[in-house]
Structures are given as C-alpha cells and as structure tokens.
VOTORPA-911221 format. One record per residue (C-alpha): residue in one letter; y, z, x. Coordinates in nm, 3 decimals. Layout:
BEGIN
['A' [Y Z X]];
...
# end
This chain:
BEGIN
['X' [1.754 -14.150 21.409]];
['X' [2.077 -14.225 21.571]];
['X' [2.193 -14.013 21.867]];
['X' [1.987 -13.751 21.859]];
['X' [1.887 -13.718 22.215]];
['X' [2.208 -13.530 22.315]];
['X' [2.316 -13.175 22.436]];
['X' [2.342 -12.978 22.136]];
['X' [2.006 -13.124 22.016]];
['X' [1.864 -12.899 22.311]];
['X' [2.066 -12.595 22.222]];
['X' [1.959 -12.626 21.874]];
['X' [1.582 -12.644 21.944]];
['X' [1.645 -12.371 22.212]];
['X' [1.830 -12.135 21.934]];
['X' [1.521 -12.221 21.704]];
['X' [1.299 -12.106 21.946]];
['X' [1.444 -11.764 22.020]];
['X' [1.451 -11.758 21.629]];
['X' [1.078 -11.845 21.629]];
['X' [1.052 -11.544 21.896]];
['X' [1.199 -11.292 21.762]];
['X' [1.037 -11.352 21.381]];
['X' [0.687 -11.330 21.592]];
['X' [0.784 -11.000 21.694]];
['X' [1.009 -10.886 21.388]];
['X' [0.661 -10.977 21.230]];
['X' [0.416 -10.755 21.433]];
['X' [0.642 -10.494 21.374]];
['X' [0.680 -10.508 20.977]];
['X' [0.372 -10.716 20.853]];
['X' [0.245 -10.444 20.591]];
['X' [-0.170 -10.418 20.688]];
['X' [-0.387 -10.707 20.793]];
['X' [-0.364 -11.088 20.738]];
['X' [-0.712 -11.190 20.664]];
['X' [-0.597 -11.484 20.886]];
['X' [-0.593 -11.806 20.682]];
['X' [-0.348 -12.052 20.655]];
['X' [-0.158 -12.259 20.394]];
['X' [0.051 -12.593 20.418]];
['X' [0.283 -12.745 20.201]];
['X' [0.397 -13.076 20.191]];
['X' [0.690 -13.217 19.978]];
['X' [0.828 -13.550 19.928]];
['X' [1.096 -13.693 19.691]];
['X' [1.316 -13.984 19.607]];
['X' [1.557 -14.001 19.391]];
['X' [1.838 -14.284 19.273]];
['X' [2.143 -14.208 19.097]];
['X' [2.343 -14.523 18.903]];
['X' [2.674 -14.617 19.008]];
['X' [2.947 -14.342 18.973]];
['X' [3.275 -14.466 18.945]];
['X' [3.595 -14.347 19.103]];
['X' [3.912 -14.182 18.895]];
['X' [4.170 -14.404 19.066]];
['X' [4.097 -14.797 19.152]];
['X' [3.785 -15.014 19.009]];
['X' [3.506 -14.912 19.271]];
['X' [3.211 -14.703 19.262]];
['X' [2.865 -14.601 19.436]];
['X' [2.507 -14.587 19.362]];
['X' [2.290 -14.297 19.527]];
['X' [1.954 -14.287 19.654]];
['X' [1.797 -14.076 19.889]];
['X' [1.425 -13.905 19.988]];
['X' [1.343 -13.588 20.102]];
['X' [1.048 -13.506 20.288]];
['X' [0.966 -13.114 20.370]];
['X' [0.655 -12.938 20.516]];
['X' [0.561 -12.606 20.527]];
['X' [0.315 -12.389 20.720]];
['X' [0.202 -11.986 20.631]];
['X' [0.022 -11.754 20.831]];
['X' [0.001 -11.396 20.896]];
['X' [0.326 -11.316 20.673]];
['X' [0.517 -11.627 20.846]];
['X' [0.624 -11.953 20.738]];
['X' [0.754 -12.203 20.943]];
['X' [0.944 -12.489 20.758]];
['X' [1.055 -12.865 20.905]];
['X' [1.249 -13.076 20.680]];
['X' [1.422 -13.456 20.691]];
['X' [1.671 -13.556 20.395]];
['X' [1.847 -13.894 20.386]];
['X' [2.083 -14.026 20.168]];
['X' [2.211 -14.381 20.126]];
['X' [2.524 -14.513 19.951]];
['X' [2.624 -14.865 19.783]];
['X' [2.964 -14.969 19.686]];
['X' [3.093 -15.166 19.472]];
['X' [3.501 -15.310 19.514]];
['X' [3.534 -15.083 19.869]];
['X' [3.852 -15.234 19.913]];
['X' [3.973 -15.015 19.581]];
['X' [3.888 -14.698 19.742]];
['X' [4.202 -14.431 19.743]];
['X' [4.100 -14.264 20.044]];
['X' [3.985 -14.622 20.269]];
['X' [4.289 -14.828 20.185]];
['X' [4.376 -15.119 20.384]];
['X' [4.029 -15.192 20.506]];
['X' [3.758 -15.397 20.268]];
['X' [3.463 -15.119 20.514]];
['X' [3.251 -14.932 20.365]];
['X' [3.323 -14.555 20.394]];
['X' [2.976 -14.494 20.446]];
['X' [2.630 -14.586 20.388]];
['X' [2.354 -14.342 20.513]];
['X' [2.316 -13.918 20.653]];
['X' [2.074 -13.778 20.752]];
['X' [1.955 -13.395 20.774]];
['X' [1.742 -13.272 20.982]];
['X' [1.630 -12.868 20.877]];
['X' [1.420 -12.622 21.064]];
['X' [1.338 -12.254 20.942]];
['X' [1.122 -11.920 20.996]];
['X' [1.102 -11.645 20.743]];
['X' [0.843 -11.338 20.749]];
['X' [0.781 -11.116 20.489]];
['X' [0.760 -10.730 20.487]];
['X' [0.535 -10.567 20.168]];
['X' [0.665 -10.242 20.090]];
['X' [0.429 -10.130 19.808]];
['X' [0.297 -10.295 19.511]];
['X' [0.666 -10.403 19.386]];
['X' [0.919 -10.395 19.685]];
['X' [0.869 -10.688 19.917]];
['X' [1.164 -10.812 20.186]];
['X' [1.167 -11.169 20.317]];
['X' [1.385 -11.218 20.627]];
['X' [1.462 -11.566 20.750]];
['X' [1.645 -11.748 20.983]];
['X' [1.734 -12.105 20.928]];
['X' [1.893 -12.386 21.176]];
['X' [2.028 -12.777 21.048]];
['X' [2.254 -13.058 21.144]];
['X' [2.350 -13.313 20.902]];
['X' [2.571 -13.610 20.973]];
['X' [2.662 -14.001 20.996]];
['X' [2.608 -14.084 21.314]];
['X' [2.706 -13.807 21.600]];
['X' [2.522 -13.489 21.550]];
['X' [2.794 -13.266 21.787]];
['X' [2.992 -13.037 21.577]];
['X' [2.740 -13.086 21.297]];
['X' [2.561 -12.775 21.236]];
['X' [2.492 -12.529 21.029]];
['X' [2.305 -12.161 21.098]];
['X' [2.205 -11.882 20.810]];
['X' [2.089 -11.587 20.852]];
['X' [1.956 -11.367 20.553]];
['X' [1.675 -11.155 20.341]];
['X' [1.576 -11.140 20.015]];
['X' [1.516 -10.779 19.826]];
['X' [1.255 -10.830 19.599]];
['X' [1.148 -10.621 19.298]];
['X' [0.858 -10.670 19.080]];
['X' [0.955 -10.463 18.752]];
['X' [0.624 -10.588 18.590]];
['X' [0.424 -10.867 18.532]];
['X' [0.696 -11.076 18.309]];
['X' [1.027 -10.949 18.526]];
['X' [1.123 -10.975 18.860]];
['X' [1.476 -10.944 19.065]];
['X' [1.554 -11.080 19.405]];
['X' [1.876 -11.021 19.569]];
['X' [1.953 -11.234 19.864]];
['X' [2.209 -11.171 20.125]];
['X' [2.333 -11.433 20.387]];
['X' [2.536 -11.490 20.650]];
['X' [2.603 -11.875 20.703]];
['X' [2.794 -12.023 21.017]];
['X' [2.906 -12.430 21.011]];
['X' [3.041 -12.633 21.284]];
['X' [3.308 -12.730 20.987]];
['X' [3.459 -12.407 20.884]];
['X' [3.294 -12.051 21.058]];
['X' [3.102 -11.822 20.887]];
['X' [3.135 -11.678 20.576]];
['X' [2.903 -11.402 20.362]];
['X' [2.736 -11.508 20.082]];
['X' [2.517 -11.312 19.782]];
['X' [2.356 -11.408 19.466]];
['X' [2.066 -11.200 19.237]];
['X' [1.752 -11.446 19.092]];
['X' [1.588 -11.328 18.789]];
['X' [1.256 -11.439 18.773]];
['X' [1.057 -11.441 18.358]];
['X' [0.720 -11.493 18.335]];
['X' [0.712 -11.676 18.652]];
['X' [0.383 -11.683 18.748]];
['X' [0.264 -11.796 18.407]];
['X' [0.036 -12.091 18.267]];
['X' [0.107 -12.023 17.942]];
['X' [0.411 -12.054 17.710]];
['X' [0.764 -12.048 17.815]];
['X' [0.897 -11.896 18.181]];
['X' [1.227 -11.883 18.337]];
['X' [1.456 -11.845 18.611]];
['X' [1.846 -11.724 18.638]];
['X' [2.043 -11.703 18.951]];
['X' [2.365 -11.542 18.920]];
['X' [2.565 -11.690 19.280]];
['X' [2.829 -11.619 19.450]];
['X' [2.847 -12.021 19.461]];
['X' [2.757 -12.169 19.083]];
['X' [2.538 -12.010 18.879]];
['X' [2.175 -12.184 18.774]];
['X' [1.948 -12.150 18.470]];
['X' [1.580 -12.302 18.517]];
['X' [1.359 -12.262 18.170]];
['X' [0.984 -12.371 18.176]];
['X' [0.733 -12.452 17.898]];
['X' [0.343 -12.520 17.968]];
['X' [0.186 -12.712 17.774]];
['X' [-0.136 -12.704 17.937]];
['X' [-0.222 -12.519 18.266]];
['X' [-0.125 -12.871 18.409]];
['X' [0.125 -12.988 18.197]];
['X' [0.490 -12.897 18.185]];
['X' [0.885 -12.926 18.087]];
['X' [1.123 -12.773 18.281]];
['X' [1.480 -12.754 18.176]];
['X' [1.759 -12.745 18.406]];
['X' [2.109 -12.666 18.477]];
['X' [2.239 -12.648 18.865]];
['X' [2.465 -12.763 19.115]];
['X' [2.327 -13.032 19.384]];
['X' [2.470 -13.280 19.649]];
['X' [2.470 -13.317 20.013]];
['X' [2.500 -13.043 20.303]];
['X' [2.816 -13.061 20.462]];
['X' [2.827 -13.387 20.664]];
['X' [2.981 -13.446 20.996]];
['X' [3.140 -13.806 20.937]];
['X' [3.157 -14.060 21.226]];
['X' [3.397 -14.119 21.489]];
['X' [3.509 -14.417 21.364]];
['X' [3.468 -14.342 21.016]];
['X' [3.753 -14.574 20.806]];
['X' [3.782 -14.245 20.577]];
['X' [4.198 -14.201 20.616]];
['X' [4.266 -13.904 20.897]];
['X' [3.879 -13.812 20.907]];
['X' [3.733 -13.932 21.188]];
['X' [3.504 -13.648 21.336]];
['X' [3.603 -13.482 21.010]];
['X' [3.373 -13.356 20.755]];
['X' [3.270 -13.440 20.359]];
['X' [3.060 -13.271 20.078]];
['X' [2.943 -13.460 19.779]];
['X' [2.915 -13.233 19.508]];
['X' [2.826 -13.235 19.162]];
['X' [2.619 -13.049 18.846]];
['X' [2.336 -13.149 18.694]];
['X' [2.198 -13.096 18.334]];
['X' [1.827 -13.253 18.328]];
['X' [1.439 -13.208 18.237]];
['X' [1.176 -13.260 18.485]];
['X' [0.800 -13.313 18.372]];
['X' [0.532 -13.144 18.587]];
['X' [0.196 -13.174 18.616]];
['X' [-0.072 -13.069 18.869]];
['X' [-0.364 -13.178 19.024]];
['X' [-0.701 -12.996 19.047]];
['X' [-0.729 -12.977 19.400]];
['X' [-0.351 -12.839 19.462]];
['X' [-0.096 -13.143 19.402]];
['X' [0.123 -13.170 19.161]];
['X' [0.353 -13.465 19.005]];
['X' [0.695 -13.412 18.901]];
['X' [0.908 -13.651 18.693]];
['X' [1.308 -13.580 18.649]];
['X' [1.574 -13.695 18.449]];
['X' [1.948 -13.549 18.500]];
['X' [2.263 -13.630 18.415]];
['X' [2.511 -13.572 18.682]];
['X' [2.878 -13.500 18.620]];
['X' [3.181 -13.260 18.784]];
['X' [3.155 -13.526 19.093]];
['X' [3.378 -13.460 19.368]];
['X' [3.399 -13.569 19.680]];
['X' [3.548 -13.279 19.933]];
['X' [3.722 -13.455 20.238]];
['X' [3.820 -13.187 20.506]];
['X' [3.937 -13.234 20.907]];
['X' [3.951 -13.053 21.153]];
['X' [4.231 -12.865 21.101]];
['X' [4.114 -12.758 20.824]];
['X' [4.290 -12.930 20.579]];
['X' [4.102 -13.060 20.265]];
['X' [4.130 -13.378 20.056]];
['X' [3.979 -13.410 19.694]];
['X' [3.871 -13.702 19.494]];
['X' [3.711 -13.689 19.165]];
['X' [3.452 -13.948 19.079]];
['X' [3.246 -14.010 18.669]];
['X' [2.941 -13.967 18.564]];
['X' [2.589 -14.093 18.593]];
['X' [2.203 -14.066 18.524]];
['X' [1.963 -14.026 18.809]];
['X' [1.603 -14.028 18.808]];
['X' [1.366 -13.861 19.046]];
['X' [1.006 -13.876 19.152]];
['X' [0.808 -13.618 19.330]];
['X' [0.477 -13.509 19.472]];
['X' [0.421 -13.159 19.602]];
['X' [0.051 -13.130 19.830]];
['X' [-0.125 -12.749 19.898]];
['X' [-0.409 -12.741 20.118]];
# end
C-alpha cells in the first residue's frame, strides 16, 4: 500500500478509535438484557472481472477486475468490521481517450480502499430493533490526504411478522470531495430468513433503487436475481494524474447491473457464490476541486464474479 504512513492516516485511526469508544459505551447503555457472551466472525472474499467497456467518443476501452476482502467480528451487540477493496484497470488505444488527450499514459491502473466500521444494536421488544453505526474509509490512487469519507447513521427496524420486515436507515455522510450531505432509503425485507421457496428484498433509496429476489432450491442451493447500482467509492486521483485539470481531483465509476448469482453453502458455515451481470449506464464522473464536474459515458459489458463467505 502506497503512502499510507502519513498524517491523516493517524487522525483517521484516532477518529476510529473515539468511534470504537463511544459505541463501547453507547453499548452498555442500550444493549437490551444479557449477551450470553459468545462471539461470531465473518470473513468475505471476492473477485470479480468485467470485459472491456468501450468509450462513446474515440476507439479505446478498459477491462475491470478487482477483489474484495472483508472481515467481521460480533460480540455483546457489537460488530466491528475491517475491509480492503482494490480495483485494477487495462486499456486498450489510451492515446484515444477524450479526457487524456495528448499523452499515450494511462489514466489509471489500480485504487485501493481501505474501510473500518462499528455498529451496536439496541432490541426494543420482540419486533423493534435499532442498529447505530459509525463508519470511517479512504479510497484513492496513490495519496490518501483529502481522501476520505465518514457516515454516520441507524437503521429502524420492524419485524411485521415472520414473512415482512421494514428497515429505514438514516445517514449522514461527510467526503473529503464534496461535504456532507443527508441521505435515507426504506429496505423491505420477504421471507428473508427462509430455506424454502422464493424470498426477496426491495430498497427504495434516496440514491437508485434495488430489487434482490431469491429462490432455494435446496437448503444449500440457490438463485438470486438482481438489479442494483455498483462501482467504485469516490476516489481521490493522483497528483500527477494525466486526467485533463484533475490532478488531486476526484472520480466515481458508476454503473447498473442486471445479473443472477448462484449460492450455495457449506455444512460447517461457508458458502459459495457464483455471479453473472451485465453492466450498463457506465459513466465515469470526473470532478475537481472546485467543484466542477466532467462526464463521460462509456458501453456495456459482462462481468463475472466469484465468492466465498466463512462463519465460525
């Protein structure tokens, strides 16, 4: 990992640990009766590789692949999470590129995110719970200052019955790139905690709206179909980046995805996932420093993704 060992990396880890503080006591004070004490861990790793998505204007495109690797540890009503996410880019024709011309560089070829979180939950009675969680990352080319991102929300969640439940979040997000801003959405949860038949999930956001629908096979086995919005965080580009009038700027790469992913679990907690999307609605969002905000549109393409999720 390149520059890491900076300033702001010890204000970050400093700003996680008063988070980590205050969800220790937030969590004394709400935890609804006593945690019989055990512990769970979660461990998550994926890769995925997208074919080559070519640009609107000038004969050049990119492949995507990337991994992300994500662990998670519960106990007494708080999780702690630790996550890493890189993604790598290859180009074909550079030199074609609207928004690099007069240079045959590459505009970029690898981020890297590094995420750190705390949430704790409070049980109201048998169908009110809140979650409250606090979440810290940084995600960029090469210099990590000006790179962050902060968010700050809880989750209302309502158990209607056995087959329904709601969850309204509400945030409050802060970036290095453009200040903070309030966000909302409501997740409607079917049959989610079923081995049997068909289950679902619906979130209605104040961003893009997602539509997950499950079918089990078997206990083991099953097919999830999908419909979402993915892409990178917000990266902090380099200082040097060729990207015209971005150096030290910032860039999202952004696009939906229409797909089916194939599950199936382990006895002793794992489980195997297997996904096939197609992605399309590509942009890529320039924006500086001043704000100012630079569009290009890019085509389609297929990705494929492997996964493993570990319990224990």
């Amino acid at each position: 990992m390149r520059n890491i060992l900076n300033g702001r990396v010890y204000l970050w880890c400093r700003t996680l640990s008063t988070y980590i503080v205050l969800a220790g006591l937030a969590t004394a004070a709400y935890a609804d009766g006593v945690d019989d004490g055990s512990a769970e861990t979660e461990v998550t790793i994926e890769y995925f590789d997208a074919g080559e998505s070519k640009t609107t204007i000038g004969n050049t495109g990119t492949n995507t692949s990337g991994v992300l690797i994500e662990a998670e540890y519960e106990k007494d009503h708080v999780t702690y999470t630790v996550g890493y996410e890189r993604w790598n880019y290859t180009w074909t024709n550079p030199e074609d590129l609207p928004f690099v011309s007069g240079t045959t560089a590459e505009p970029w070829t690898t981020f890297d995110t590094i995420q750190l979180g705390i949430d704790f939950e409070q049980e109201i009675n048998d169908q009110w719970e809140f979650t409250y969680y606090l979440e810290a990352e940084s995600s960029f080319e090469k210099e990590m200052s000006s790179s962050f991102e902060y968010e700050a929300g809880v989750d209302f969640n309502y158990e209607a019955s056995k087959s329904w439940s709601y969850t309204l979040n509400v945030n409050l997000e802060y970036l290095d790139a453009d200040g903070a801003e309030l966000g909302m959405d409501l997740e409607i949860e079917w049959n989610h905690d079923s081995k049997e038949g068909w289950s679902g999930e619906f979130e209605i956001s104040s961003e893009f709206p997602e539509t997950h629908l499950t079918y089990h096979y078997t206990e083991a086995f099953s097919t999830t179909f999908f419909y979402n919005e993915s892409g990178t965080n917000t990266i902090r580009l380099s200082d040097t980046s060729p990207v015209i009038g971005m150096q030290g700027g910032y860039l999202e790469d952004e696009y939906n995805s229409i797909g089916v992913q194939f599950g199936y679990e382990l006895i002793h907690g794992g489980t195997f996932s297997f996904i096939v999307q197609q992605n399309m609605n590509r942009q890529f969002s320039f924006s500086d420093k001043t704000e100012r905000e630079v569009i290009y549109t890019l085509g389609d393409a297929m990705e494929i993704a492997i996964g493993f999720d570990y319990e224990f």
